[in-house]
N, C-alpha and C positions, 0 to 999 in steps of 0.2 A: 504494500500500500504506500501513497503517496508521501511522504513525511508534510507535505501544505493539506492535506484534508485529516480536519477535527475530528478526533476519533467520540463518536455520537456515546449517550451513555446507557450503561444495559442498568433495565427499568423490571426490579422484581416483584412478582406478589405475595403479599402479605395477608394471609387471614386470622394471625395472631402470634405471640410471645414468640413461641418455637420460630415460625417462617420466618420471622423477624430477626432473628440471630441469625439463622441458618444462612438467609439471603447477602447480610451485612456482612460475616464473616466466610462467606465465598466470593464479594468482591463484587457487593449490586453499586453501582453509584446514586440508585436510586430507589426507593419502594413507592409502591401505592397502595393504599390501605383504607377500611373504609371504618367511621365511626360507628355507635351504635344502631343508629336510624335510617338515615335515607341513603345508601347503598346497594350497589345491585347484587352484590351479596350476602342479603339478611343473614342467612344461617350460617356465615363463619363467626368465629368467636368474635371477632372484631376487638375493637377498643372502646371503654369506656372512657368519662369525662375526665377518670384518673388514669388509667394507661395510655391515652395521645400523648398529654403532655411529658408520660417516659417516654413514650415511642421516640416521638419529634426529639428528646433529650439524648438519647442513645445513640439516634442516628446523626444527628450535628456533632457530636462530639465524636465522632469517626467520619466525617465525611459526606455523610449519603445525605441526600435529599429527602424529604415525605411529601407525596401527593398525596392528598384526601378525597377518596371518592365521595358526591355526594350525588350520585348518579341518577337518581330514581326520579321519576314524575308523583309531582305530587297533588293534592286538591290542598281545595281554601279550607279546611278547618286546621289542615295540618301544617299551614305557613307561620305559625304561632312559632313550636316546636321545633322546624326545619329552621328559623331567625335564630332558635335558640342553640341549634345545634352549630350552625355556621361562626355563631359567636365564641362558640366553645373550638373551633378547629382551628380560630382569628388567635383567641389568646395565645392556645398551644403553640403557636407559630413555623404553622407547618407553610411550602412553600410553594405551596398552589391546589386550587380544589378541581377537580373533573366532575364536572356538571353536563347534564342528558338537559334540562327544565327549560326553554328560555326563560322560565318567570323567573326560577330559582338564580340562573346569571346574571337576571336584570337584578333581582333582590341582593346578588353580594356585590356588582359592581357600585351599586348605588350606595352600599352601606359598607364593604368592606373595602374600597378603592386598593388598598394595597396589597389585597390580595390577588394573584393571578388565578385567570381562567384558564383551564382546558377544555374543552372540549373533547365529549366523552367521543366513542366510536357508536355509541348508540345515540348520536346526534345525526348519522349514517352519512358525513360528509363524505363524497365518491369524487368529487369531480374540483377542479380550482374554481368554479365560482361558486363553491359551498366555503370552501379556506378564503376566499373574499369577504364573503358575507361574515363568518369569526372574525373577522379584520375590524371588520365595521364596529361589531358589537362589543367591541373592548376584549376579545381573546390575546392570549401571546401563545397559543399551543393550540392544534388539532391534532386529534389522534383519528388514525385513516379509517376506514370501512376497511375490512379484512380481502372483501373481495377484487381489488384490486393488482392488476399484473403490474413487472415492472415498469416497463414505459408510461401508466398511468402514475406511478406514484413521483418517477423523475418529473413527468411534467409538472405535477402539484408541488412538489418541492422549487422548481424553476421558475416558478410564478408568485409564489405567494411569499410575504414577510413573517407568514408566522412558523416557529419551529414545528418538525413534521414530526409525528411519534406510530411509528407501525410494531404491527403485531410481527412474531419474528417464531414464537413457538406457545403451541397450547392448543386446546381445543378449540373448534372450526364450529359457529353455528351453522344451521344449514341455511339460516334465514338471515338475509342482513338484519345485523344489529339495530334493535328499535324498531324496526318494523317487524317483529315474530310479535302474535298474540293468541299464539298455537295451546299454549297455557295456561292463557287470562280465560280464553272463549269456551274453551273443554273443563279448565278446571277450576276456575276460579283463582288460578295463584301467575298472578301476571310477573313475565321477567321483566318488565319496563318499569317493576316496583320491589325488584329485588327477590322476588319467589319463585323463579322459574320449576316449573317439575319436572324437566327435559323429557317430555313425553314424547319427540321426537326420536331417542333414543331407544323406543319401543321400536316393535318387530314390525312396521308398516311396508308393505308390498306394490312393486308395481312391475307390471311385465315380468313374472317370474322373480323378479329378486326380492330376497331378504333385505330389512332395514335400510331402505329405500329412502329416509332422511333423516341416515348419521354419516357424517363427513369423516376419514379420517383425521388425527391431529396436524395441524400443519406444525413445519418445521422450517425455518432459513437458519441455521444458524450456521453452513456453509456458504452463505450467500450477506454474510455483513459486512464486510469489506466492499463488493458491489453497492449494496447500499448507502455507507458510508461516504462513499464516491458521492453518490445522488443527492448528498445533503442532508439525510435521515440526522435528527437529532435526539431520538430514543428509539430504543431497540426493548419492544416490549413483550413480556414475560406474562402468559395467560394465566393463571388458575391460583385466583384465595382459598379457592377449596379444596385445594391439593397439598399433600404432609410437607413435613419442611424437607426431607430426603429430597424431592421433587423440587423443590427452588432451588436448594442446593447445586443437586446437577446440572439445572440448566443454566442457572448463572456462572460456574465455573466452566461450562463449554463457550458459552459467550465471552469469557472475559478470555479462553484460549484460542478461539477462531477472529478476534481481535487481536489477537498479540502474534496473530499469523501462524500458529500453533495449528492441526487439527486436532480438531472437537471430540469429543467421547460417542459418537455419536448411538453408538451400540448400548451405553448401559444408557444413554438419554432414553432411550424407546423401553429399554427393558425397565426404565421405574415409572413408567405412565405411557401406555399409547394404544390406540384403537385399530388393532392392525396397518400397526404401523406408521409414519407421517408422509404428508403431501405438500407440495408447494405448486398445485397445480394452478392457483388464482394465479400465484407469481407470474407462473410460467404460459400464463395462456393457454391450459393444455384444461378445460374444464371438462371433464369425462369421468367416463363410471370408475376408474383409477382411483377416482376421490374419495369413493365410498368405502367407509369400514365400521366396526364396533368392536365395541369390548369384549375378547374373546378369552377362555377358560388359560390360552396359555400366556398371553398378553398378562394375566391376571399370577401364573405362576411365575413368569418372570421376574418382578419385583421383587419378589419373596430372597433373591440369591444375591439381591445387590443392595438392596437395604440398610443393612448392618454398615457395611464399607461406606457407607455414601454419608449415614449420621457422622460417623469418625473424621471427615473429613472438613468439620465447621465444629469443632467441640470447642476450638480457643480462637483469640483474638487473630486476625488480621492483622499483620502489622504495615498499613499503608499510606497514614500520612508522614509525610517527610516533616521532621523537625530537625534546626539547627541549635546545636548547645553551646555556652561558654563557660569552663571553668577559671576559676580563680581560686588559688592557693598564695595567701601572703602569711607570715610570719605573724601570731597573736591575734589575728584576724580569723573567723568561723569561716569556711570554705564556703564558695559561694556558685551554684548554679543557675545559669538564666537559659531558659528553653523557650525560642520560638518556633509558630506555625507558620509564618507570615504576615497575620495579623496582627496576633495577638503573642504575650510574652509574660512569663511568670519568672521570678527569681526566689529560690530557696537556700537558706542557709545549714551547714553541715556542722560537722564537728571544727574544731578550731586543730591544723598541721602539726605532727610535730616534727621533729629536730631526726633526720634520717638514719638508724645505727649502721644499715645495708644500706640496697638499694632505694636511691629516693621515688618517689612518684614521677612519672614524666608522661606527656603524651604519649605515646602508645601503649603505658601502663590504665594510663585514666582511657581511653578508648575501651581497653579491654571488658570495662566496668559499664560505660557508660552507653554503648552501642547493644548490649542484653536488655531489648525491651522488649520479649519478649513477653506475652501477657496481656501488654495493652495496647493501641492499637497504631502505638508508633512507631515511625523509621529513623534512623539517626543520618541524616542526609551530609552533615558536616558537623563540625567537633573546632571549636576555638578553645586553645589553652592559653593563661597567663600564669605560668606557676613559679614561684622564686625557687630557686636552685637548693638540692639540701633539703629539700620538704618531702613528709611523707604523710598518705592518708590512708588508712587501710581500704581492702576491697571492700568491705561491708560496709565503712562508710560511706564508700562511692555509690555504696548499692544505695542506700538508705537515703540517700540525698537524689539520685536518680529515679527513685520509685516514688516520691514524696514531688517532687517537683513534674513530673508528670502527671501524679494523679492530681494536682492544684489546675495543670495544663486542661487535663479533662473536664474539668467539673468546669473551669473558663468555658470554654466549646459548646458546655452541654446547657448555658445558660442563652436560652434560647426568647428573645425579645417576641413578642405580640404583635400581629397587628392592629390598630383599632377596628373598632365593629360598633356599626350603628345598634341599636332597637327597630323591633317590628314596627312599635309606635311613629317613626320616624322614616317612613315608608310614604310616599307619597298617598296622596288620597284619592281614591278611584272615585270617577261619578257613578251615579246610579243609570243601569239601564232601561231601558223604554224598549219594549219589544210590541210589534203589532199584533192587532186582534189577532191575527192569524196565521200563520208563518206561510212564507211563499213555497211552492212546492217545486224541488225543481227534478228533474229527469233526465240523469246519465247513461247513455248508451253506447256500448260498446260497438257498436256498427251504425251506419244512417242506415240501414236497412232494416233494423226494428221498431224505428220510428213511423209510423203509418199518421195520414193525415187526423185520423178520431184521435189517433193518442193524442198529437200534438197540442189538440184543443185542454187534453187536464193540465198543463202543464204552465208556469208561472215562466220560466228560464228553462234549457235545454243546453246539457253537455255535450260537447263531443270530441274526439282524441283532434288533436290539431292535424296530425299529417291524415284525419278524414277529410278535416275541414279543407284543407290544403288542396286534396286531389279534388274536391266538388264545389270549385267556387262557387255553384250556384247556392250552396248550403249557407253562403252569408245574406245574400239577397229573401233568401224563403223565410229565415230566422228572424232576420233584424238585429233589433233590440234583447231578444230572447237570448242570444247565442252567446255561451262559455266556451272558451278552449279551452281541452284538459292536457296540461304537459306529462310528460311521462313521469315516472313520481324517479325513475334514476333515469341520467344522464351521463354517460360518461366521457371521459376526457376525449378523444376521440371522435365523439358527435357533439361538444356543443359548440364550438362556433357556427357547425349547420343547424343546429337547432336554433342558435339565436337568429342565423339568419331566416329560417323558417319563421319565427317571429314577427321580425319586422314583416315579411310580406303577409302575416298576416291583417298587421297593421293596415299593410298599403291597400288590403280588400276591406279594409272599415270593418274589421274585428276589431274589439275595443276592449276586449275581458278574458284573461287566462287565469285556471286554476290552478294551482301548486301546490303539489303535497312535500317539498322538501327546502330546506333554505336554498339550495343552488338556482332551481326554475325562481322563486321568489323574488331574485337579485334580476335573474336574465331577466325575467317579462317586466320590473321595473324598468330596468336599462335598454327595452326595445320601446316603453312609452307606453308598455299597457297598464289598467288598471288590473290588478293582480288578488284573486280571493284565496283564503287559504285553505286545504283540503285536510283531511282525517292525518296523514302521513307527518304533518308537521306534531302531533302527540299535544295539543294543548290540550290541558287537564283543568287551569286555574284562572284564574279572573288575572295574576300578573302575567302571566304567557297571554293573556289576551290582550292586557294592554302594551306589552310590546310590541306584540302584532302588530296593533295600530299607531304607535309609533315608527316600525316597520311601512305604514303607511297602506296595509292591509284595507280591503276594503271590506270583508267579513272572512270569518274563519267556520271552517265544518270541524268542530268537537272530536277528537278521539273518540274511539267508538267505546273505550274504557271506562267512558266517563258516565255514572249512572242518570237520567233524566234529572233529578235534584236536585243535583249538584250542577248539573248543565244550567238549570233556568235560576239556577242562583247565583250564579256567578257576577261581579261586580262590573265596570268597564261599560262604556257606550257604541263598543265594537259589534256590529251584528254577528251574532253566532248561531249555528243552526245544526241539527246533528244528520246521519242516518236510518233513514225510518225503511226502507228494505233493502235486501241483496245480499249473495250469497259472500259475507266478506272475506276479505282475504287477510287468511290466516298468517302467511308467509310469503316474504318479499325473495325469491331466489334468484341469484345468477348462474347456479348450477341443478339446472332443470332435473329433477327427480324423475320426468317422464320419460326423458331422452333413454335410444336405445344405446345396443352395443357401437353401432357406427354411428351415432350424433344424433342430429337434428330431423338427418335424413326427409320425406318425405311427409314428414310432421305436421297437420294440416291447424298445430297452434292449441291445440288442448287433447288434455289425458284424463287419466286417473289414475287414483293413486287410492291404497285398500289399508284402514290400521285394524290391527289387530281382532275386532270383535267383525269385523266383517263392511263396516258402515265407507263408501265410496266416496270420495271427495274428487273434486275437481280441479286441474291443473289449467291456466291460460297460461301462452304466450304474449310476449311485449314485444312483436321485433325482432324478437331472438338473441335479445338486450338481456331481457329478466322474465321471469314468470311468476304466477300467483299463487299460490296454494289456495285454493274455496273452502268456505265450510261447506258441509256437507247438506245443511238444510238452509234455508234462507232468513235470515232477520225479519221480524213482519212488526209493526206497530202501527198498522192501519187500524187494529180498533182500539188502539189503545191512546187518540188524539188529541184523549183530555189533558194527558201529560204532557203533551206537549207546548202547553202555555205557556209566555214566556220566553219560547225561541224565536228567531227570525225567518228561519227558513228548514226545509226538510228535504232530503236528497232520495231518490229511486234508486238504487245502482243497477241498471241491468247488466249482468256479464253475457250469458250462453242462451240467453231467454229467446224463444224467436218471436217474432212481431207481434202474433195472435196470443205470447204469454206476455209479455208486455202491456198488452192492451187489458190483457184481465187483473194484472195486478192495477195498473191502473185506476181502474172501474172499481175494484174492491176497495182500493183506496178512497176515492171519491165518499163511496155509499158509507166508508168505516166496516166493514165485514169484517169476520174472519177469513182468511187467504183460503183454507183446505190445505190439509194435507197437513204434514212435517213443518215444523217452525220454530225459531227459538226467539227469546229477547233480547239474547246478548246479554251483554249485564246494564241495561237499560235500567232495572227495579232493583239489582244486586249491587252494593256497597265492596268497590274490588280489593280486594286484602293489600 
């Protein structure tokens, strides 16, 4: 590697005390870890209000960095608590939080200024006008979507000011991050709130195969040099729910395939891996390769490398360099000054005496002074002033070098606070106005389900842009009625034609694009349209709402997580409206579950896909960009429209429906019927854990 490119720093996880040492003392330059509350690892042990503040103390006083996850979407009763917890990660003074909420970033940028933002990976930034848009909003970090190959992720680093942080090894969801609600919708325990059940990881079948969405684990940790070239500025280390054995290894293979070393790469797989790892997003090679699971000997593997791998972080790291200065005068206590850089402590010894043998001299006092082992220093250089004649025993020397380091530590480990606002101190949202009756508007995935009767239920009408694109006559028939819906991903690669798609749809007197993700949100600002925001953007809370519309949002469509109650109470004078049917989509994927052994092949754009009890879901194609996972029965709240007072508007989705079922949801709509058949609420009336 280049000795002019900055070697990026390897980023461990932490889900408590153990991984904590283990990570530190295998050489992490950084951890992230999450507090009690709002992280998307509820169930690791995590840190309390009293273990951050050691955390963060342990790790400054060695070096390492602490990022604090505070990842989770949250509702307005729990912004009290989430103020309080942020306040408590501000004191600790940890050195940046990773937040998924936009409210939650708007709430620490406004209240913690000097804390830094990251931007989680389940914010699903894919593309450089998503690392834009974190520009805007006061980020200094995004951390990428996983599904990303190299040349997307060089390009994002080539464009953007902010530091780039990718995944490098761990487990592979099948779904981009933030967009899976595979969890929230089957089981009630949502991963966008830190509960996932990885039901994914069941035996779900399609075309003959087994576990048909589990990914193997990915792995680059032969490929960080490459990246390090590209500008990566963290190299990130999956799993708080994995033993500290497991951070261990991978962070000592990262810090050996950094150091130009090869990697362990064999006992890496054999202490955690699901038949094995992939780097097929890297490599552009998205194929059934990818798929694996947790198999019986996957599982015996471990069991032989365990033992070796704890032994191998039982003591200090000795890796900060310190420089010492002894002094030995005559009737004077011996005196040692140790600096970091920074910072500098001086300790006095015993008082020299008179030499019978051999006196003390520099490479006597080295001998003493350079065993730090224990704690987590290095002795980089060694200044002596000694008078001639003088003698200090080695245990002196000891005693004076163990004493003056650990005063060194405990300096280090006194870790400064940010300030942090109160909730109270929060600006103050107006109160909403919502109409008699929300507009209804109707999404369809082709102009071909749209027939002229339907057209008449309908308030507004969606439709994917490159529809609208091929049928210019669809802006003339519309009008005023007509949304464009951007693709909810865009990648590197297609957005300049996408933005140019934009404008011309500008230049046809389109005037409204929908976006479900910050990236389209920036583009269709920056081509001049007015821009609504879609389910995919995850607002939960009335401060995600009012960023939105300082975003300049003209309304937003509700995360579908969000229960009716919580939806029509939300604060902000931002129109918000939720989804009231359609088969949602479970899972946002760029490695199609449907696809055969040869690809995409003659693929006419949807599938299916079978879990375990037998029940059939449905797969769409985007392009052959990404795909949907469907639930299996449809959302319906046509009779249910009394709840929906309050909102501004209510969305159809049609995905596979053909014209004549279109037309009948419609019509059931209209009258308030029950649909017939198979239905669910979603968690419309359910309070999501």
């Amino acid at each position: 590697m280049s000795r002019a490119v900055a070697l990026p720093e390897v980023l461990a996880p932490v889900g408590g005390r153990e991984q904590l040492e283990a990570a530190v003392r295998s050489g992490a330059d950084a951890v992230y870890l999450g507090a009690k509350g709002f992280n998307a690892r509820r169930n690791a042990e995590n840190f309390d209000e009293l273990g951050l503040p050691e955390a963060v103390a342990f790790c400054h006083g060695r070096g390492v960095r602490v990022y604090v996850t505070l990842n989770t979407l949250v509702t307005d009763p729990e912004i009290p608590a989430l103020v309080e917890e942020l306040r408590s990660i501000a004191a600790a003074g940890a050195d940046a939080i990773i937040v998924q909420d936009l409210g939650v970033a708007d709430m620490a940028r406004k209240l913690c200024p000097g804390l830094p933002l990251h931007g989680s990976t389940q914010m699903a930034v894919h593309s450089l006008a998503g690392a834009r848009m974190l520009e805007k909003l006061g980020f200094s970090r995004v951390v990428l979507a996983r599904e990303l190959d190299r040349e997307e992720i060089a390009a994002i680093c080539r464009g953007t000011s902010l530091e780039v942080e990718v995944f490098v090894h761990g487990a592979l969801c099948m779904s981009v991050s933030g967009l899976c609600y595979l969890s929230s919708l089957l089981g009630e325990r949502s991963g966008n709130r830190g509960l996932c059940a990885q039901p994914c990881r069941l035996d779900w079948k399609s075309k003959g195969r087994s576990y048909a969405l589990s990914l193997k684990d990915l792995s680059l940790v032969d490929r960080l040099e490459e990246l390090a070239a590209m500008g990566v500025a963290s190299l990130k280390i999956e799993g708080r729910m994995k033993r500290p054995e497991y951070v261990g290894a991978a962070v000592s293979a990262c810090r050996r395939a950094l150091a130009g070393e090869r990697p362990d790469l064999d006992t890496l797989q054999s202490v955690f891996s699901r038949s094995g790892f992939t780097a097929g997003y890297y490599e552009n090679r998205r194929n059934l390769e990818m798929f694996g699971h947790r198999r019986k000997e996957d599982v015996a593997a471990a069991a032989g490398v365990l033992p070796g791998l704890a032994a191998a972080y039982r003591h200090e790291l000795c890796r900060v360099p310190v420089e010492m200065t002894l002094t030995m005068e005559r009737g004077n206590p011996a005196r040692l000054t140790v600096r970091d850089g920074s910072r500098q402590v001086t300790e006095e010894g015993d008082t020299p005496q008179e030499a019978l043998n051999r006196p003390t001299d520099a490479a006597l006092a080295r001998r003493s002074l350079e065993k730090t082992g224990g704690t987590p220093f290095i002795l980089e250089n060694l200044e002596t002033f000694i008078q001639p004649g003088l003698m200090l025993p080695m245990s002196a020397l000891n005693r004076l070098r163990a004493a003056a380091l650990e005063r060194l530590l405990a300096l280090r480990s006194q870790t400064p606070g940010h300030p942090c606002g109160r909730v109270e101190e929060l600006p103050q949202l107006a109160c909403h106005e919502a109409p008699s009756r929300p507009l209804l508007r109707g999404r369809f995935e082709s102009p071909d389900q749209l027939t002229p009767e339907a057209l008449k239920y309908f308030d507004e009408i969606i439709l994917k842009v490159e529809d609208i694109l091929a049928d210019p006559a669809l802006a003339e028939k519309l009008g005023g009625k007509l949304l464009a819906e951007a693709p909810l991903l865009v990648f590197p690669r297609r957005e300049e034609a996408f933005f140019q798609s934009l404008e011309t749809l500008r230049e046809r007197g389109i005037t409204r694009l929908l976006a479900g993700n910050l990236a389209t949100v920036l583009l269709g600002r920056e081509a001049g349209l007015a821009v609504s925001g879609d389910w995919g953007l995850n607002v939960l809370n009335s401060r995600s709402l009012a960023l939105c519309r300082e975003l300049g949002l003209r309304d937003v469509t509700l995360s579908f997580e969000t229960s009716l109650r919580l939806a029509a109470s939300m604060a902000d004078s931002l129109p918000r409206g939720v989804l009231g049917y359609g088969y949602l989509p479970l899972m946002t994927l760029r490695n199609c579950p449907g696809r055969g052994g040869s690809g995409c092949g003659n693929c006419p754009g949807s599938s299916t896909i079978t879990d375990r009890r037998g029940n059939v879901f449905g797969i769409r194609c985007r392009g052959r960009e990404y795909s949907h996972l469907l639930n299996m029965v449809p959302l319906w709240l046509g009779d249910k429209q009394e709840a929906l007072r309050g909102l501004d508007h209510v969305t159809l989705r049609f995905t596979g429906e053909n014209a004549a079922g279109c037309l009948r949801v419609a019509r059931a709509w209209r009258e308030g019927e029950a649909l017939g058949g198979d239905v669910t609420r979603g968690l419309s009336f359910r309070e999501l854990k």
